[in-house]
TORKOL-4160 file (C-alpha; in steps of 0.2 Angstrom, whole numbers, padded with zeros to 4 digits, m for minus):
280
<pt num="1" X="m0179" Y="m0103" Z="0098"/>
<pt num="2" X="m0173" Y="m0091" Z="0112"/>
<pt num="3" X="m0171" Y="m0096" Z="0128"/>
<pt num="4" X="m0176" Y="m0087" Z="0143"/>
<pt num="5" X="m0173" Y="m0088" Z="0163"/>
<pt num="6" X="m0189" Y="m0085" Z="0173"/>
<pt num="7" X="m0178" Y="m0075" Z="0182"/>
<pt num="8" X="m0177" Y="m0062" Z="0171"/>
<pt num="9" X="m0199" Y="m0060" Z="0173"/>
<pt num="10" X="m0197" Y="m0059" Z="0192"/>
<pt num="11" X="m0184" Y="m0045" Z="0191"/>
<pt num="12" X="m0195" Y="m0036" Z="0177"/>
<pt num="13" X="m0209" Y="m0038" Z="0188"/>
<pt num="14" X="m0202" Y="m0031" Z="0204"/>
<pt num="15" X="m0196" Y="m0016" Z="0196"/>
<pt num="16" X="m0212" Y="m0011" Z="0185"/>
<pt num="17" X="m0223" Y="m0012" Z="0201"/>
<pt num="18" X="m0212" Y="0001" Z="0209"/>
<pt num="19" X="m0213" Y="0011" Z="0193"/>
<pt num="20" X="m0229" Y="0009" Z="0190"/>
<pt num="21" X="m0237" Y="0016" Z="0207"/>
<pt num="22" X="m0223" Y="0031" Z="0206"/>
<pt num="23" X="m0228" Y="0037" Z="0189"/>
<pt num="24" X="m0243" Y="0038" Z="0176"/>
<pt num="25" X="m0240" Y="0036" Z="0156"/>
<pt num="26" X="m0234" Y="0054" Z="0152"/>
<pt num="27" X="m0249" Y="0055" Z="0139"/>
<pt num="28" X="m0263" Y="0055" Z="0157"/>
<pt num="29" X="m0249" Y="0064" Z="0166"/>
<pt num="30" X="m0250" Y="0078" Z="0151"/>
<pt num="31" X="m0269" Y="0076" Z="0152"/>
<pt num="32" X="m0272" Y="0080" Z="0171"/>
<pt num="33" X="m0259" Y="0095" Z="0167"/>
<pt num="34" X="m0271" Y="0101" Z="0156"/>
<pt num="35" X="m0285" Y="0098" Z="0161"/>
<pt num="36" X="m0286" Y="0114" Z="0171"/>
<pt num="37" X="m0288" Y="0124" Z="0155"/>
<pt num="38" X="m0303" Y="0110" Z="0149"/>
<pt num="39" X="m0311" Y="0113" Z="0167"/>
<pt num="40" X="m0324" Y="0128" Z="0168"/>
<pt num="41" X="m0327" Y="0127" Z="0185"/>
<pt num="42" X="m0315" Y="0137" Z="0198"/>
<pt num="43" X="m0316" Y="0124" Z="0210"/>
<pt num="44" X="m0312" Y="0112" Z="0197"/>
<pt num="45" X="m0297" Y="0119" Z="0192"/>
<pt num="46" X="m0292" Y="0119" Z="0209"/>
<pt num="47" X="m0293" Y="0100" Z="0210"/>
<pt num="48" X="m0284" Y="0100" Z="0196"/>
<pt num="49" X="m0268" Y="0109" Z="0204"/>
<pt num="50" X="m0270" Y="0098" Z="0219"/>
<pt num="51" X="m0267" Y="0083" Z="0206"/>
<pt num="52" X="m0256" Y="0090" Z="0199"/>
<pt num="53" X="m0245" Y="0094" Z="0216"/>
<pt num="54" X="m0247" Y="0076" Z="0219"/>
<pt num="55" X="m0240" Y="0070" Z="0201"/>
<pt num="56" X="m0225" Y="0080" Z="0206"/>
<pt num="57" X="m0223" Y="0075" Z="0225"/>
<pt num="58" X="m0223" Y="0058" Z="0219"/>
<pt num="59" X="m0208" Y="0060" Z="0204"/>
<pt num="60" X="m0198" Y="0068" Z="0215"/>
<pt num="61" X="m0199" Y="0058" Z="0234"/>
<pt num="62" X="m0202" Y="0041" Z="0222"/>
<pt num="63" X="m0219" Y="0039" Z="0234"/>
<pt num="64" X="m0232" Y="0031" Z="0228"/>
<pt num="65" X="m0245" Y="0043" Z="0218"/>
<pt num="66" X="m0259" Y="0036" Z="0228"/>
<pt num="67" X="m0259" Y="0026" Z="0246"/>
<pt num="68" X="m0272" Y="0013" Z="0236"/>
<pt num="69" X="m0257" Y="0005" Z="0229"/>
<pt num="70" X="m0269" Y="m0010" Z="0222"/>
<pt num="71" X="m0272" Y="m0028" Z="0215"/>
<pt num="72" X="m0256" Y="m0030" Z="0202"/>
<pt num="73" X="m0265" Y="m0036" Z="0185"/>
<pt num="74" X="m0250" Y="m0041" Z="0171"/>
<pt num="75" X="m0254" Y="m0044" Z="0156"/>
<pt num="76" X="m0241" Y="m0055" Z="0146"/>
<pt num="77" X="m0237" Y="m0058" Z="0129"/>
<pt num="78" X="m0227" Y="m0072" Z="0129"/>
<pt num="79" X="m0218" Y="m0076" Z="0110"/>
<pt num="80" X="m0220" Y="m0093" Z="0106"/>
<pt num="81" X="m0203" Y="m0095" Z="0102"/>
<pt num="82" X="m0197" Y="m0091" Z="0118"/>
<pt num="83" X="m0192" Y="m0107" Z="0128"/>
<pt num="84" X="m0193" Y="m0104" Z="0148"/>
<pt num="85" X="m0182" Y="m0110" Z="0160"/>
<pt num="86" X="m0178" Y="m0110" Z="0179"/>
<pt num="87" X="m0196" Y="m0112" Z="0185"/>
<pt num="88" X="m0212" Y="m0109" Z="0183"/>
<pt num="89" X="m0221" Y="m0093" Z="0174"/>
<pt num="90" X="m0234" Y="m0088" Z="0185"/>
<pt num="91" X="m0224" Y="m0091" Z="0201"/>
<pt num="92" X="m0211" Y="m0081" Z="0194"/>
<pt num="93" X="m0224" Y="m0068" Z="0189"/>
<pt num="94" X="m0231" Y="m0066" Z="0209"/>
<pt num="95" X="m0211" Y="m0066" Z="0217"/>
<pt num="96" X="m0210" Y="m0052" Z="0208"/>
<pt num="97" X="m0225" Y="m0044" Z="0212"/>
<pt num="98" X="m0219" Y="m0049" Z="0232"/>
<pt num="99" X="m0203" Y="m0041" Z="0228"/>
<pt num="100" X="m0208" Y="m0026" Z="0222"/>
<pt num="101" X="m0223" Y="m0022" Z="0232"/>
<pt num="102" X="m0213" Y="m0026" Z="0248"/>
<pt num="103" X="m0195" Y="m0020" Z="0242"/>
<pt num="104" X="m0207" Y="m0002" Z="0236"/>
<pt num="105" X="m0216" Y="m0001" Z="0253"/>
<pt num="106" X="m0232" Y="m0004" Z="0245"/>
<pt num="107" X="m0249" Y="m0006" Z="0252"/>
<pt num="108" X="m0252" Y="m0026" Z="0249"/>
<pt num="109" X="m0271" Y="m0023" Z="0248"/>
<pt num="110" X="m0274" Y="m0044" Z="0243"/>
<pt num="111" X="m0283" Y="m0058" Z="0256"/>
<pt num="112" X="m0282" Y="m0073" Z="0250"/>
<pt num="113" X="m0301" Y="m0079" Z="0252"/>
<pt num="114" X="m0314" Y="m0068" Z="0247"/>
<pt num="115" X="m0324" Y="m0073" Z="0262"/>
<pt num="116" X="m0311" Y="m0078" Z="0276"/>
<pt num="117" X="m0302" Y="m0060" Z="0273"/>
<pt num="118" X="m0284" Y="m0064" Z="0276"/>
<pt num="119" X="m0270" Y="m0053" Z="0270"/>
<pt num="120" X="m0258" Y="m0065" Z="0260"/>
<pt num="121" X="m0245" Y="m0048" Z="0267"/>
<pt num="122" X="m0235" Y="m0047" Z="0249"/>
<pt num="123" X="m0250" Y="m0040" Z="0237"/>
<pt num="124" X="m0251" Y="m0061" Z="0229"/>
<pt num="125" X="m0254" Y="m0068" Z="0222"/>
<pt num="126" X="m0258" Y="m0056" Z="0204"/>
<pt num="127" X="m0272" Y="m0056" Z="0191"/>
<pt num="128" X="m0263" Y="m0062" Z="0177"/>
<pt num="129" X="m0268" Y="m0063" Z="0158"/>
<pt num="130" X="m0257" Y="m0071" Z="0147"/>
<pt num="131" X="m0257" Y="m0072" Z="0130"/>
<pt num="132" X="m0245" Y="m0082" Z="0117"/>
<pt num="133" X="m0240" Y="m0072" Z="0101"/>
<pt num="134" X="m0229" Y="m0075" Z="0088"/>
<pt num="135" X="m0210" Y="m0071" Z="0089"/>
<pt num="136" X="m0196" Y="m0073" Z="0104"/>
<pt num="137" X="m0201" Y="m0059" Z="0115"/>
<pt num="138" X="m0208" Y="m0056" Z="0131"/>
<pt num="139" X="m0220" Y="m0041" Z="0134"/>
<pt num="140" X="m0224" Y="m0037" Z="0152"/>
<pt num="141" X="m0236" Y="m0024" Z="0156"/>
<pt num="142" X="m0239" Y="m0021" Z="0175"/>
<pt num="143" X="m0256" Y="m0011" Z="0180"/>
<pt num="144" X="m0261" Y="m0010" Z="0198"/>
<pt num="145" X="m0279" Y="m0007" Z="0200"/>
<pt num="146" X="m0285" Y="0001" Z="0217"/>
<pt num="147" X="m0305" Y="m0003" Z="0222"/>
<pt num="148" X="m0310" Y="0012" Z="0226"/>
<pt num="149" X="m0314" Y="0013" Z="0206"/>
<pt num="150" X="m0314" Y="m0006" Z="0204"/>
<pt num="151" X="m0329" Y="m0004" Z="0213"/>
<pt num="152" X="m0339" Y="0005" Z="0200"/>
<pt num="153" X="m0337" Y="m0005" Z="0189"/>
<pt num="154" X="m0352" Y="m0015" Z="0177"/>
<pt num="155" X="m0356" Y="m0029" Z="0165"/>
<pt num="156" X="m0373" Y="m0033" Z="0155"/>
<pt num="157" X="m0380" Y="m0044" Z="0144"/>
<pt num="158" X="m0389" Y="m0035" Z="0131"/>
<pt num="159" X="m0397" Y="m0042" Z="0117"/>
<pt num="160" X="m0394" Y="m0039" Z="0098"/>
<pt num="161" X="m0408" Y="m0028" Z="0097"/>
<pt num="162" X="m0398" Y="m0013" Z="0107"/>
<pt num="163" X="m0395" Y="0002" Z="0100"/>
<pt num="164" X="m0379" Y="0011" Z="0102"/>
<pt num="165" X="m0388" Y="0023" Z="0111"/>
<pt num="166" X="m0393" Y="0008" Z="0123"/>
<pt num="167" X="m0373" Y="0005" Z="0124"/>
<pt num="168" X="m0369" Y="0022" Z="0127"/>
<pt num="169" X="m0383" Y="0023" Z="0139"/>
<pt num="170" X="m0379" Y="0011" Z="0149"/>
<pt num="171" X="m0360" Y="0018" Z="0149"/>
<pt num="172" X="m0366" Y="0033" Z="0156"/>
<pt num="173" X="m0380" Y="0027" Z="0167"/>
<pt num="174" X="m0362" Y="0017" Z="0174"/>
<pt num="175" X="m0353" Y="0031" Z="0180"/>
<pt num="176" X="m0367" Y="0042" Z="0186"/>
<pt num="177" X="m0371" Y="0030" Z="0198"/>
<pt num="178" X="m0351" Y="0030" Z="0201"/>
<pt num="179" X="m0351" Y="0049" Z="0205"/>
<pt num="180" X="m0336" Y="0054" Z="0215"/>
<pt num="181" X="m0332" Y="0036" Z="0221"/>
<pt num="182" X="m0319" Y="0032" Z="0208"/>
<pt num="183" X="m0310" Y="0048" Z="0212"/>
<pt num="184" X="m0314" Y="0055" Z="0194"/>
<pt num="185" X="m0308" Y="0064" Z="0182"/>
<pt num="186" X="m0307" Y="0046" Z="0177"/>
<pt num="187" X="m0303" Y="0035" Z="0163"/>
<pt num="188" X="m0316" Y="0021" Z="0156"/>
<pt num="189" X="m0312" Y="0007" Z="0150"/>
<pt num="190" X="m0327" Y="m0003" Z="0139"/>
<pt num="191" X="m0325" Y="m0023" Z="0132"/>
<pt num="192" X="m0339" Y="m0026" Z="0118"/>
<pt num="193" X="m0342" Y="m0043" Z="0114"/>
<pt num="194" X="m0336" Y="m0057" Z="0116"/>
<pt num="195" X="m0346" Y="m0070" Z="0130"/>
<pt num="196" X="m0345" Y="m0065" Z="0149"/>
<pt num="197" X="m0331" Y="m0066" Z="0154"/>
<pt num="198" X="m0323" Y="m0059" Z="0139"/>
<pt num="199" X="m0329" Y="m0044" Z="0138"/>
<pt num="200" X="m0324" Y="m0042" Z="0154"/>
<pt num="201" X="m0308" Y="m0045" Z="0151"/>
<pt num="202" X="m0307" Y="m0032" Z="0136"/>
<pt num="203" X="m0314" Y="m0019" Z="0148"/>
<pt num="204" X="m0298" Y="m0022" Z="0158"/>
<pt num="205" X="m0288" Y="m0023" Z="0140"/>
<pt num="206" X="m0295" Y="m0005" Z="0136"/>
<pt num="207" X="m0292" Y="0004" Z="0152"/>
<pt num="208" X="m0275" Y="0001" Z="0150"/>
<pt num="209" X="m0271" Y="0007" Z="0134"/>
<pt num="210" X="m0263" Y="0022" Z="0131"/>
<pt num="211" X="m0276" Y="0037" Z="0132"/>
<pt num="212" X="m0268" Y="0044" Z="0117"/>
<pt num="213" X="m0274" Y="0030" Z="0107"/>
<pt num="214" X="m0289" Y="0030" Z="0096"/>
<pt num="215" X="m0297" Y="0014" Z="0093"/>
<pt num="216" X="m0290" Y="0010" Z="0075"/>
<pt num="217" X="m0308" Y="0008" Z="0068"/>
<pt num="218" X="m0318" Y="0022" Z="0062"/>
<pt num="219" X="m0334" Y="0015" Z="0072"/>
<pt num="220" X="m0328" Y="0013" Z="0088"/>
<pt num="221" X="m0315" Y="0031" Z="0089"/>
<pt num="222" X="m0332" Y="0040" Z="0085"/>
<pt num="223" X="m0341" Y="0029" Z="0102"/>
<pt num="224" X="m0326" Y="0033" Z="0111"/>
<pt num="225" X="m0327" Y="0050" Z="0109"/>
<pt num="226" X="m0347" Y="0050" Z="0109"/>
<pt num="227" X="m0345" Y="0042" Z="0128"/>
<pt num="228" X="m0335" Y="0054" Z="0133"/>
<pt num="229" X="m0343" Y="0069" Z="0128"/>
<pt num="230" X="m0360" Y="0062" Z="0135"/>
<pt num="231" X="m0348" Y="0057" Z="0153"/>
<pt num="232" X="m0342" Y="0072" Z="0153"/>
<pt num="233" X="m0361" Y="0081" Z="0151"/>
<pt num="234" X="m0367" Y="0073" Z="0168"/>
<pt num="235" X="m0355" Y="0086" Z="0177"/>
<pt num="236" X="m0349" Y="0076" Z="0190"/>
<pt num="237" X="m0330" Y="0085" Z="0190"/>
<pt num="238" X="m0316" Y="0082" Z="0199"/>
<pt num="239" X="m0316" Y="0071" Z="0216"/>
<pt num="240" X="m0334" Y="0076" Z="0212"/>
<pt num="241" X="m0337" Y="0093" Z="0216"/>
<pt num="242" X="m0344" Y="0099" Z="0200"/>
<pt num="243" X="m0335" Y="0103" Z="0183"/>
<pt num="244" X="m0334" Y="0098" Z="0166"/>
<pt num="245" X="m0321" Y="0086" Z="0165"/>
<pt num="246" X="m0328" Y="0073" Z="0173"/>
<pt num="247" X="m0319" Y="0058" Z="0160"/>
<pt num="248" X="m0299" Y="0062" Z="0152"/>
<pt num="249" X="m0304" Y="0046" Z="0142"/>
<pt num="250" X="m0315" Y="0032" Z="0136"/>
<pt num="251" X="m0307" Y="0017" Z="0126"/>
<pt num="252" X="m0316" Y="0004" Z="0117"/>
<pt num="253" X="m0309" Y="m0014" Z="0115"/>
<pt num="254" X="m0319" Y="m0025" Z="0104"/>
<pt num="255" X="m0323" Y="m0044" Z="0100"/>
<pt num="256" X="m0332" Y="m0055" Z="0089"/>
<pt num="257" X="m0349" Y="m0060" Z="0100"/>
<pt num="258" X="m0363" Y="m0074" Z="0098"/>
<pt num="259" X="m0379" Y="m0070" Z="0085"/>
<pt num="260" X="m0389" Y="m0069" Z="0102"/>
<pt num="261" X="m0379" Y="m0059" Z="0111"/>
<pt num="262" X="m0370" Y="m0040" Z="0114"/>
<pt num="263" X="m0360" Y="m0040" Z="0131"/>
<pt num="264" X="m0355" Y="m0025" Z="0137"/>
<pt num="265" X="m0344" Y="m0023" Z="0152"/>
<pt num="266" X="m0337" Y="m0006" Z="0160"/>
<pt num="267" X="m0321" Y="m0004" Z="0168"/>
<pt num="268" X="m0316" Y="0012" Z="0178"/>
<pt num="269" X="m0301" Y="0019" Z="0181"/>
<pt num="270" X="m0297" Y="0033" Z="0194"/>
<pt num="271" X="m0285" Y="0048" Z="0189"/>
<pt num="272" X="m0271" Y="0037" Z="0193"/>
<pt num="273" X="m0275" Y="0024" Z="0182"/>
<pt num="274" X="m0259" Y="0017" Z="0180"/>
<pt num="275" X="m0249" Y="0003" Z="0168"/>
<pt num="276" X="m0228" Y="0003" Z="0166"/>
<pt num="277" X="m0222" Y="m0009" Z="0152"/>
<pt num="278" X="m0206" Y="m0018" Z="0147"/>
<pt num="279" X="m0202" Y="m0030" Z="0133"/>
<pt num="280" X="m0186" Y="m0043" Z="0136"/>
């Protein structure tokens, strides 16, 4: 049994919202860089330098990479055999997020009803997920999510008798309606099965893997690369003017489902769809 301070997940947390809003994962860093050389269209790849002026004006001022510093989603894998002390876990997950979003000079983008619209004016309190795995670790993963893509995103309740064209369909049909909203090239996250809310979830789960991961099953890499081909097809482009890069990736998280039922849920991304990890 290994026992932790909360302490330790505040600190953690503070620090990977700062990095998390500087920087993207050097794999969709590497992507935007090359996407240029993807793009056919001239005023494509010209989007694609402005992107790329931005990733570097944000590495070396420490700025955020987009003025839309959004909601602070944290995924965390707790090991079971980790024993936490000095306070409780979700409190200790949104000081951090305080911390970091007010130490960073971020844009706190949360109100704390839906309905009365008051800004809580420290970005809390975090969506947080967590999930208890074997071992004495402590795996935090920090991925703010601006609206602007949020937005556009879906979810439906198809039926068994749906095809995988239906699913691809409907992925598609998602983002055309999307167009230049999310601020594309984008990346698209899709949750199978599952109930409601749980497919939902893996949506979320799928945007934020690393783009330079293939779904580890033969099925789904093939869908994953089918969505993006078709995505890419609609011509949408960067920031929307036109092109052929309109998606850098499409990830595919999967879950066993009801006899009755196949949700699907869509989750996009923007350009800057960002996630910083630590483990403690």
């Amino acid at each position: 049994m290994r026992t932790l301070d909360v302490s330790e997940i505040t600190a953690a947390v503070r620090q990977l919202c700062i990095d998390a809003n500087a920087g993207l994962p050097a794999s969709l860093a590497q992507c935007i860089r090359c996407g240029s050389e993807r793009e056919q269209s001239e005023v494509g790849k010209n989007v694609f330098a402005d992107l790329c002026a931005n990733l570097d004006a944000a590495r070396e001022t420490g700025l955020p990479i987009c003025q839309d510093t959004g909601m602070a989603v944290v995924f965390l894998k707790l090991g079971q055999d980790v024993h936490l002390v000095g306070g409780d876990l979700r409190e200790a997950v949104n000081a951090g997020v305080a911390q970091g979003y007010l130490d960073g000079y971020l844009r706190c983008s949360v109100v704390g009803d839906p309905l009365e619209r008051m800004n809580t004016g420290n970005n809390t309190p975090a969506v947080l997920h967590i999930d208890i795995v074997p071992g004495e670790q402590v795996q935090i993963d920090v991925c703010p999510k601006g609206f602007g893509s949020e937005n556009m995103s879906a979810l439906r309740m198809l039926t068994p008798a749906a095809t995988t064209q239906t699913i691809i369909d409907f992925v598609v049909d998602t983002i055309r309606i999307a167009g230049s909203n999310p601020c594309p090239p984008i990346v698209v996250g899709v949750g199978l099965g599952g109930d409601f809310e749980q497919c939902a979830y893996l949506a979320k789960k799928a945007l934020c893997r690393d783009i330079a991961v293939r779904n580890p099953k033969a099925l789904y890499a093939d869908l994953e690369q089918q969505m993006l081909d078709a995505v890419n097809a609609l011509g949408i482009g960067p920031q929307g003017f036109g092109g052929t890069v309109t998606a850098l990736a499409v990830n595919i998280e999967q879950a066993p489902t009801h006899i009755a039922g196949l949700p699907v849920a869509v989750n996009v991304g923007c350009h800057v769809t960002r996630h910083a990890s630590r483990i403690l």
